[in-house]
N, C-alpha and C positions, 0 to 999 in steps of 0.2 A: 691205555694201561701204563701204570709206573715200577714204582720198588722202591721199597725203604726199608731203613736198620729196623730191626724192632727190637733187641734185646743182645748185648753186650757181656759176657761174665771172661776172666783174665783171671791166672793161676798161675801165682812164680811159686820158683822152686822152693824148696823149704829149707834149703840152708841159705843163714844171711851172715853176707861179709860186709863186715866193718870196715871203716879205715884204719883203727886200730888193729883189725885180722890183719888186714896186707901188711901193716908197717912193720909186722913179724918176720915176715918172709924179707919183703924187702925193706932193710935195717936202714939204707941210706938215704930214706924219705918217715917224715912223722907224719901220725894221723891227719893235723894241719894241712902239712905241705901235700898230703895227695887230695885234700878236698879241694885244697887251692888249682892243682893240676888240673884235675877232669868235674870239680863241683859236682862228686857225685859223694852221700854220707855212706850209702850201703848199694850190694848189690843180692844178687842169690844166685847162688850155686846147686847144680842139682847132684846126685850121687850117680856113681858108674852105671846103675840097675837102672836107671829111668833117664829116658830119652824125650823126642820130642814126642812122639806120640803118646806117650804116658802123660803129659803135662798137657795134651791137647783133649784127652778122654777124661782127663779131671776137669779140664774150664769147661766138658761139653756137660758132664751130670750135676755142675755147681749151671747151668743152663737148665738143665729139664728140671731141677730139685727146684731154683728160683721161679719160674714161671711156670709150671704144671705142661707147659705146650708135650701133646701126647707124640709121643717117637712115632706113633703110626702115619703120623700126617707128616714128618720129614722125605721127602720128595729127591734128593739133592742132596750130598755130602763133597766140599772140595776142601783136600786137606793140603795147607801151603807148609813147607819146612826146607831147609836145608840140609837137614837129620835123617830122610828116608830109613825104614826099620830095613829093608832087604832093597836093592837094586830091581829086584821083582819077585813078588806081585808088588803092585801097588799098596802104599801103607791104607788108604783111605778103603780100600775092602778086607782091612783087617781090621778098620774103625769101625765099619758098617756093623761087624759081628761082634766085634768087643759094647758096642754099645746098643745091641740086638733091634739096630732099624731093618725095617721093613725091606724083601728082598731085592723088589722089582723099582729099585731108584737108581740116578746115579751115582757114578763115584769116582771121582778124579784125581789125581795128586798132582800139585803146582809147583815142582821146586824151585820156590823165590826166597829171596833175603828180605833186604831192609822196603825194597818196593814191595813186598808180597801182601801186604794188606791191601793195598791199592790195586793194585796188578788182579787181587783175589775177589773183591770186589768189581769191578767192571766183568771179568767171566759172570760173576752172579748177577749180575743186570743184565747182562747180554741172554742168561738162562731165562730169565725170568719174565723181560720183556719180548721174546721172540717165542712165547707157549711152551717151553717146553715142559717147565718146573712152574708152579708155584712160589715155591719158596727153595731156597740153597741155604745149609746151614756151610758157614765157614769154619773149619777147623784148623785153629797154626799152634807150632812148637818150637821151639827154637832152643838148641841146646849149645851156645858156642862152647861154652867152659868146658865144655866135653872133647872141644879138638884145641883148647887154648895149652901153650907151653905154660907148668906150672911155674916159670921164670922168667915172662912176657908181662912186665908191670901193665905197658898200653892197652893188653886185652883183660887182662884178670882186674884192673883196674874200672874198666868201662862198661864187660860185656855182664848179661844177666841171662838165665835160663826161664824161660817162661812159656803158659799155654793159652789160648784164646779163643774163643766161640763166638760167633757172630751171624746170629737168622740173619737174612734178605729175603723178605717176603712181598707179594704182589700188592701193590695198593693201588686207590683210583686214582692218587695225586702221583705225580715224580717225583719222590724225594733225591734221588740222585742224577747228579749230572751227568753234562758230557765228559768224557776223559780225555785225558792228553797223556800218549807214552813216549819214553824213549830210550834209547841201549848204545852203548859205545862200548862195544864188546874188545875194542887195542887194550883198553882198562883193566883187563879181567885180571891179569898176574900184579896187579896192587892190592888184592885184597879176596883172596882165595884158601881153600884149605888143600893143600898138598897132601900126595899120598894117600887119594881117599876114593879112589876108583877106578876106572877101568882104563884111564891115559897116561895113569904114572900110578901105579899100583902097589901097596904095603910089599917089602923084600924081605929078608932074614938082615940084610946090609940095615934096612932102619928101622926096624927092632933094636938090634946090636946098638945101635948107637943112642938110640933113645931109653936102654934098658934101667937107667937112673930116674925113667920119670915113667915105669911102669910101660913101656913100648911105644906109645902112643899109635893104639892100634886102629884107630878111629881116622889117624891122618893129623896133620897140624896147619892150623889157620894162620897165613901171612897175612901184614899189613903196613902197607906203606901212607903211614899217615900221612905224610905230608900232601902227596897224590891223591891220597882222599878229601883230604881239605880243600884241594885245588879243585878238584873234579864239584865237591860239593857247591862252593860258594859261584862257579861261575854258570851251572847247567841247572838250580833249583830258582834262580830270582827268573829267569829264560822260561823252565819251565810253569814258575807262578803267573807272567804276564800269559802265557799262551793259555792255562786253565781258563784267566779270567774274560779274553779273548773268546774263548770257543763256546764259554757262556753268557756272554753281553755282559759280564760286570766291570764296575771299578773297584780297587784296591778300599775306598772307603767305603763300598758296598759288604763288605767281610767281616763280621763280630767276633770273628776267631779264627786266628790260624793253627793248624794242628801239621807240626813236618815230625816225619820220623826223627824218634830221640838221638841223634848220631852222636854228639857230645855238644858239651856246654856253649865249648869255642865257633864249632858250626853253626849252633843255631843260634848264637848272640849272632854269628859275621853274617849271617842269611835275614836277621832282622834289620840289623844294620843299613845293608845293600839296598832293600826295600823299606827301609825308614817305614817299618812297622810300628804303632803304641807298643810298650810292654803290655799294658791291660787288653791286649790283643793278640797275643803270642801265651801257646800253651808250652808250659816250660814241668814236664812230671818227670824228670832226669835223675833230679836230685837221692830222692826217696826207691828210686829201681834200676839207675843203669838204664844202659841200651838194652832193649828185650828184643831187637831184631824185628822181627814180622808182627810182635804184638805188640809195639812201642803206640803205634796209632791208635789200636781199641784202646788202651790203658787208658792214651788222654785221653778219648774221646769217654767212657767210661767215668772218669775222674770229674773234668769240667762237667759233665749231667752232674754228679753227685754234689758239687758244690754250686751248682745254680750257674754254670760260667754259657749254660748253651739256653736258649729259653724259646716257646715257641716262635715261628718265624723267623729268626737267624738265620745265616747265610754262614757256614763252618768251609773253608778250604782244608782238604787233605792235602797232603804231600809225600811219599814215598820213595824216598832212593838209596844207592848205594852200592852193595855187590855186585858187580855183572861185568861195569857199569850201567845199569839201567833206574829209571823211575818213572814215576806215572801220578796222577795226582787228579782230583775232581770236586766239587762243590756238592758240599749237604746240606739239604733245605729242611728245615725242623719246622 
């Protein structure tokens, strides 16, 4: 018995920034000069009232409304975000009832970052192939703009708010591989959002001092690009040899590479390193920003729509970022 995608839908938020929006804010770069920075044209911003879970219950009913597959027969809900609605319950059984599936499933909440598609994916193969489920619908949200300084070009520049659905349902074939993970958690204070829980917790002290930018009550996201740069180009070419290792392939066996959207410069220096084709590297940065945990369905999403995947292909995923951790694995269409 195996498991494969069967049906993909992706919901960014509904405001879109330009790079003439930012060059507003920040006067001492032009629309030009920031596409040339992060080659990105737009991104989307979501509003105060809607978080990740609202952007994850929109990509799930643009899922039931596209394919008709009835809610009764969803088995399996795991909902991956960095965004959690409450510390507890769990957000993914307040999906369960907002989206009125069936009582007696499960319900999990994963919270992953920029690995979380991947990370989200191998639980649902592991559900799937070991009886338990059927099928796991995947549900991710991602809301950075929500804990970004509204005076932080790096993040308001890069990041995107967005929401994602993804069946993994039981099939006779294996469409998905083996996995490779892995976590360097010394990493973590390069790229964190402070002030957002129970080990350094919101005070009256950072209210006060954030009161120019509305409190920032939600906590605020550090990032040490340059650490991310470093961490990225030298642990994802390591991790692509070991994917292709643990499932007997070679580098010219792969019709497409799909790594999380991190920015332009990561993933030009990650093609580079591994002297990938361009006509083999999926590049959907430009038109969305980094969407976090839905960066991967997007491309993968996008390449079906334009014919980039076809049957038989060989797609590498790849997943990293926050934690430090990633995870990555081979799809066979």
């Amino acid at each position: 018995m195996g498991c494969e995608i069967r049906y993909i839908t992706y919901q960014l938020a509904s405001k879109e920034v330009s790079n003439e929006d930012l060059a507003t804010t920040f006067e001492e770069f032009s629309a030009e000069d920031i596409y040339k920075k992060v080659g990105i044209k737009k991104r989307f911003h979501t509003s105060e009232d809607i978080i990740g879970s609202d952007l994850a219950f929109q990509a799930a009913n643009l899922f039931f409304n596209d394919t008709k597959f009835p809610k009764e027969q969803i088995e399996f809900i795991l909902f991956c975000t960095e965004g959690l609605d409450y510390i507890a319950p769990m957000t993914a059984c307040l999906l369960q009832d907002r989206l009125n599936l069936n009582k007696n499933i499960g319900a999990l909440d994963l919270p992953s970052g920029c690995a979380g598609f991947t990370n989200a994916l191998g639980m649902a193969k592991a559900i799937v192939e070991s009886g338990q489920s059927s099928n796991v619908l995947l549900l991710f949200g991602d809301t950075p703009g929500l804990v970004s300084h509204p005076q932080d070009f790096a993040l308001r520049s890069l990041f995107s708010d967005a929401g994602a659905a993804v069946l993994v349902e039981k099939s006779n074939e294996n469409h998905i591989g083996n996995f490779v993970y892995g976590v360097d958690g010394s990493g973590a204070k390069h790229l964190f959002v402070d002030k957002s829980c129970l080990r350094n917790p919101i005070d009256k002290e950072w209210l006060e001092l954030n009161n120019d930018v509305g409190g920032m009550p939600r906590g605020q996201m550090k990032m040490n690009g340059l650490e991310v740069f470093s961490f990225s180009i030298k642990e994802v070419p390591i991790l692509v040899n070991e994917i292709l290792e643990k499932n007997k392939l070679k580098m010219k066996d792969i019709n497409l590479f799909v790594f999380h959207q991190a920015s332009k410069i990561i993933l030009k220096s990650i093609q580079r390193k591994l002297q990938i084709p361009t006509d083999k590297m999926a590049y959907y940065l430009e038109n969305n920003g980094n969407t976090v945990s839905v960066s991967i369905p997007l491309c993968l999403k996008e390449a079906q729509r334009e014919g980039r995947i076809k049957k038989g292909d060989k797609v590498l995923i790849a997943g990293f970022g926050i934690g430090f951790s990633w995870s990555g694995t081979i799809l066979y269409f």
